[in-house]
C-alpha positions in Angstrom: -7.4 -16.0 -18.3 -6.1 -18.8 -16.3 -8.3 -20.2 -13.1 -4.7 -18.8 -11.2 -4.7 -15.8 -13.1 -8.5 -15.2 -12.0 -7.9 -16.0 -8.0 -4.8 -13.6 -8.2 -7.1 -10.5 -9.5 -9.9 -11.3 -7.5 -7.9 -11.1 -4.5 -6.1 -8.1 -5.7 -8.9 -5.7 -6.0 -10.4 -7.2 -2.6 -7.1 -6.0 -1.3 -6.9 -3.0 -2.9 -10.3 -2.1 -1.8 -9.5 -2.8 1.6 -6.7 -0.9 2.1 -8.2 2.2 0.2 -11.2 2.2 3.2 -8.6 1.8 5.9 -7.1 5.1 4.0 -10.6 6.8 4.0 -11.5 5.1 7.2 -8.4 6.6 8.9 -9.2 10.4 6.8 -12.2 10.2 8.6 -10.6 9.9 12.1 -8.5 12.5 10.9 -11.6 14.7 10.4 -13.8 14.2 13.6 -9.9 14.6 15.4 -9.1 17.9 13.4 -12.8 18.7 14.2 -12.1 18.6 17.7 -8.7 20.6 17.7 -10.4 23.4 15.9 -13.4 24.4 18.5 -10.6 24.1 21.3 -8.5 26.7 19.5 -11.2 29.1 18.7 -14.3 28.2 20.2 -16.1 30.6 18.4 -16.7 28.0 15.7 -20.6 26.8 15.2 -20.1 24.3 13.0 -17.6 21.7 11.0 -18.6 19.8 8.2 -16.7 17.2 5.9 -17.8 17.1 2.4 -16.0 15.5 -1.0 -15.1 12.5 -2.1 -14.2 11.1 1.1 -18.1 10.7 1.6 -18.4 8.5 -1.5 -17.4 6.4 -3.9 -15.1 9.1 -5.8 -12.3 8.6 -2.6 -9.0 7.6 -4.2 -5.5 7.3 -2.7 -4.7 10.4 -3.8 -7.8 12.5 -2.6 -7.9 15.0 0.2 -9.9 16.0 3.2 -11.6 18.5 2.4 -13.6 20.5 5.5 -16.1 23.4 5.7 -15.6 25.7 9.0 -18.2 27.7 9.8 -17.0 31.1 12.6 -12.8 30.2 11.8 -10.9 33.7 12.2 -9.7 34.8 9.1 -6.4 35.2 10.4 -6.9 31.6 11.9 -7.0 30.4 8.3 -3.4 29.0 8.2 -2.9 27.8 11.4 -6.5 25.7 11.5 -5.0 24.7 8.7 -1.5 23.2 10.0 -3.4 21.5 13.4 -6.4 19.5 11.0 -3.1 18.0 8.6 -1.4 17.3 11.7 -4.3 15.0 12.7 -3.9 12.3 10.2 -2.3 11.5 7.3 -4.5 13.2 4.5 -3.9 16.7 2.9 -6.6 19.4 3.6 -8.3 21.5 1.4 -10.3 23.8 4.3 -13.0 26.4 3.6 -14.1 29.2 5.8 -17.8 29.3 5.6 -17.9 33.2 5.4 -15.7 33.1 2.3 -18.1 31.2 0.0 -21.2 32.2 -1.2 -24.4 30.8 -0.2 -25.4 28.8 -3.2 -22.2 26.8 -2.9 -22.4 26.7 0.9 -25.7 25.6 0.1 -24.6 22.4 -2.6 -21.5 21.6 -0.5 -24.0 21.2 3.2 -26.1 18.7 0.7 -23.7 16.5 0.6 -21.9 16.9 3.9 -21.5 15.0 7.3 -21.5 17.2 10.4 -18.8 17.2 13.1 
């Protein structure tokens, strides 16, 4: 490879890894934000955790926000749903805490971040 060829990729990925934090950077705004719009709608919520790949290396353009509610309404599923999208730009894969049963409750708080 050419001393061009090696300046061009080199400044590639550094570009493409920037942009892909801004993305995670900005999914995480979207999750303290969607965080925030849940406890005003039902206060009755203890706790909000993120969790998944946004935590990690594993985050890719394509990944999701994925969030662990802990006292959401069942009924309240959906519509918690719609107001944590409407936060930011990344797709949501929410889970009600009371749905799931402890031993994955347990793996997914391991590797969680508190809201």
């Amino acid at each position: 490879m050419t001393i061009h060829g090696q300046q061009y990729w080199t400044q590639r990925f550094a570009a493409d890894h920037a942009r892909l934090e801004q993305h995670r950077q900005a999914g995480m705004t979207q999750a303290a934000t969607a965080a925030d719009s849940l406890r005003q709608r039902w206060p009755e919520i203890r706790s909000v955790h993120v969790f998944g790949s946004i935590l990690d290396q594993r985050f890719r353009d394509h990944s999701d926000l994925d969030l662990l509610v802990e006292g959401l309404p069942a009924l309240g599923l959906l519509e918690a749903i719609a107001l944590a999208e409407a936060a930011g730009p990344l797709r949501l894969d929410l889970k009600r805490r009371e749905d799931l049963s402890d031993g994955l409750v347990k793996r997914l708080l391991s590797r969680s971040q508190t809201l």
